[in-house]
Residue frames as qw, qx, qy, qz and C-alpha x, y, z in Angstrom:
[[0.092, 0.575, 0.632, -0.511, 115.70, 89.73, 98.22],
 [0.214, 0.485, 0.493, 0.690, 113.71, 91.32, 95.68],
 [0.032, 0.007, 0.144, -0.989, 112.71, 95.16, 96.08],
 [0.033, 0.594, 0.761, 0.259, 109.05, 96.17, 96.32],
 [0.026, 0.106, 0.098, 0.989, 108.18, 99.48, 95.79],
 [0.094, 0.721, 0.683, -0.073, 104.70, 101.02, 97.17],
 [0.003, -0.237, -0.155, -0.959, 103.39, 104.34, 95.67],
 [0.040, -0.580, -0.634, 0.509, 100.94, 105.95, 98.25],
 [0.162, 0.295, 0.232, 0.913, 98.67, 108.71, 97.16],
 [0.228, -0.066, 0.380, -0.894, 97.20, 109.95, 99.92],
 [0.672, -0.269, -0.281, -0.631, 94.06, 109.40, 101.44],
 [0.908, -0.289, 0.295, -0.075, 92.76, 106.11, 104.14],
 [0.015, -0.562, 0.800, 0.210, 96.54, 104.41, 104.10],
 [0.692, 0.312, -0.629, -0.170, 96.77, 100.62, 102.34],
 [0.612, -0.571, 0.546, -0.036, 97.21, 97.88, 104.43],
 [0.584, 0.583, -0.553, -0.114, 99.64, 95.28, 102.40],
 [0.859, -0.474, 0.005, -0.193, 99.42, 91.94, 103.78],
 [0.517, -0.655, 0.550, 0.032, 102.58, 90.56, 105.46],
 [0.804, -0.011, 0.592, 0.059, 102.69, 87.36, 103.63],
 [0.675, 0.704, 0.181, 0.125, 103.07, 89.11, 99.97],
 [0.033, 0.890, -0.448, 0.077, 106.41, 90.82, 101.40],
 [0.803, 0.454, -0.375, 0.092, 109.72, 88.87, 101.51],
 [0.139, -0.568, 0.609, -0.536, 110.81, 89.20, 105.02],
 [0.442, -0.092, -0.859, 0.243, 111.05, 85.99, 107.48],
 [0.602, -0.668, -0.298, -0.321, 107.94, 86.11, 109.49],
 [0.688, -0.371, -0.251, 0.571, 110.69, 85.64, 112.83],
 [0.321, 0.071, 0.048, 0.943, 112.12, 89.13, 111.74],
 [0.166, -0.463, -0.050, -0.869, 108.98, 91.10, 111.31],
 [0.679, -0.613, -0.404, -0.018, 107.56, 89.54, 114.96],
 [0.790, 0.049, -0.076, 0.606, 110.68, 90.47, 116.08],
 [0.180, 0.243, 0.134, 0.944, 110.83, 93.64, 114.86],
 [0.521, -0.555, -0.448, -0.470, 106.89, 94.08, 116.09],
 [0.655, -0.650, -0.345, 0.170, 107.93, 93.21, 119.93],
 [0.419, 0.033, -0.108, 0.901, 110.74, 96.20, 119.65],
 [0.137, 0.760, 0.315, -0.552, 108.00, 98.66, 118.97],
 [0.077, -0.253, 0.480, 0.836, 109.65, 99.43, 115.53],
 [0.308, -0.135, -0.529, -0.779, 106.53, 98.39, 113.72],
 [0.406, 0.037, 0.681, -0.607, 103.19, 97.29, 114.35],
 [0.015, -0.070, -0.830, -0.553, 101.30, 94.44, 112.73],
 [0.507, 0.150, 0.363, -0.767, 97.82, 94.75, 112.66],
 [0.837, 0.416, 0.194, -0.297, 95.42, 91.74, 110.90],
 [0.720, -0.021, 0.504, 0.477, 98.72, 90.12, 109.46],
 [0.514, 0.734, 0.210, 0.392, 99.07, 93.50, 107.20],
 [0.284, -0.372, 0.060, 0.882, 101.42, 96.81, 107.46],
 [0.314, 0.904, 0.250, -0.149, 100.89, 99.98, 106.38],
 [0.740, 0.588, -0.072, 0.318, 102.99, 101.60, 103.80],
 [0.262, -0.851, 0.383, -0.247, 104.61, 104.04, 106.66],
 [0.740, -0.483, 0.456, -0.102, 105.57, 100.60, 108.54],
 [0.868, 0.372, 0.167, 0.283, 107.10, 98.96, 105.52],
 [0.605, 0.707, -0.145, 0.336, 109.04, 101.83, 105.09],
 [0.474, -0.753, 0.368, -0.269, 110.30, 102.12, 108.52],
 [0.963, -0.076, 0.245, 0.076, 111.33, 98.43, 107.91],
 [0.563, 0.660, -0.062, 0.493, 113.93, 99.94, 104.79],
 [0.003, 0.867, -0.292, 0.404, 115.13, 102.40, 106.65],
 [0.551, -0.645, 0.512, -0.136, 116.08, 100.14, 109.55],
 [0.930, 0.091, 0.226, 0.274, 117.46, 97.25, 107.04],
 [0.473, 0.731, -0.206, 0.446, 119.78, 100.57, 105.69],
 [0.447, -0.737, 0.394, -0.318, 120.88, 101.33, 109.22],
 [0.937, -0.160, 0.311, -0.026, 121.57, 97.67, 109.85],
 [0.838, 0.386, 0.193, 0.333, 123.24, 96.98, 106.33],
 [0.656, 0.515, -0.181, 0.521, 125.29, 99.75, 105.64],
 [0.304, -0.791, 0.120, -0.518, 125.73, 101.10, 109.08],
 [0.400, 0.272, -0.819, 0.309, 126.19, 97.99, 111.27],
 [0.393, -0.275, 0.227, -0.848, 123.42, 98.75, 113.40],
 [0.043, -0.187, -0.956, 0.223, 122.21, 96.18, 115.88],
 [0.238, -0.599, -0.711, -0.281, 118.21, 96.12, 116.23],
 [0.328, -0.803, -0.397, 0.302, 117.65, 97.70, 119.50],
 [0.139, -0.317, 0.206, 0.915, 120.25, 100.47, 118.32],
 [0.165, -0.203, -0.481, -0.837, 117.78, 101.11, 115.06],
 [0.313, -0.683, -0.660, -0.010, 114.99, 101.18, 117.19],
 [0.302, -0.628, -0.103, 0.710, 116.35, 104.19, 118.90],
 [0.126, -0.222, 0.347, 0.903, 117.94, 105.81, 116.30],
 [0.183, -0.427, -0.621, -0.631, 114.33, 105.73, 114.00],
 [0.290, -0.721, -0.579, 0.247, 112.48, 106.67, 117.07],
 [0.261, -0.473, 0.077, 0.838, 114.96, 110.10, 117.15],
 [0.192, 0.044, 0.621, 0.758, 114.10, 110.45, 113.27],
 [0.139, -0.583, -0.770, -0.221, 110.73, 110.26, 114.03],
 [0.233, -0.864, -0.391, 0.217, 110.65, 113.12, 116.46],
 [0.259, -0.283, 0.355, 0.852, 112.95, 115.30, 114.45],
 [0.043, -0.225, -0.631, -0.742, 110.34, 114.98, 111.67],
 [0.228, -0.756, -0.610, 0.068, 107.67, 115.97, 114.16],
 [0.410, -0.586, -0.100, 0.692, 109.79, 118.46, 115.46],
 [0.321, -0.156, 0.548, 0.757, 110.23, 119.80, 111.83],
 [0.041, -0.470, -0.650, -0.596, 107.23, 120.08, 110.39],
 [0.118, -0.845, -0.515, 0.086, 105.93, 121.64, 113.78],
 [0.232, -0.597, 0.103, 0.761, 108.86, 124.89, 113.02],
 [0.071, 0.271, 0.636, 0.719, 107.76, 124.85, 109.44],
 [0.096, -0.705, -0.697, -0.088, 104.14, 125.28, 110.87],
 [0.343, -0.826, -0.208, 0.396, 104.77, 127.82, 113.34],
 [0.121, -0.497, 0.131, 0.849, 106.78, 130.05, 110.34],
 [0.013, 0.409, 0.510, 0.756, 104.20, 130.03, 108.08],
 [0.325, -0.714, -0.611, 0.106, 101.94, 131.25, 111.17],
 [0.437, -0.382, -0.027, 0.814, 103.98, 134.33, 111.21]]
């Protein structure tokens, strides 16, 4: 599987159409009816691509079944909410 690298620089996000990535269409439906991503117009955004990495590292070097990396990146996700809203609330100090 060859890597593809996006570089985001802020602003309206990219969409990047499914069909130019390297993943078995079965896998990212799949992955779409967990809740882990969400296609929209046969495209992802870069967020959802990378959410896709993170849960093929879980998987690969972890052993993680799907519905287990669905959880576990949900948790991540609300840690990094959780994080950035105590960062907020001590520079409000």
């Amino acid at each position: 599987m060859t890597l593809l690298r996006i570089y985001y620089h802020g602003g309206e996000q990219e969409k990047i159409n499914i069909r130019a990535l390297e993943f078995h269409p079965e896998m990212l439906q799949t992955l779409s009816e967990l809740g882990i991503i969400e296609i929209q117009e046969d495209c992802l955004t870069p967020d959802q691509l990378q959410r896709i990495y993170k849960l093929l590292r879980l998987k690969n070097c972890l052993g993680v079944n799907l519905p287990g990396a669905a959880i576990i990146l949900e948790l991540l996700d609300r840690i990094e909410k959780l994080q950035g809203e105590i960062e907020k609330l001590q520079r409000s100090r």
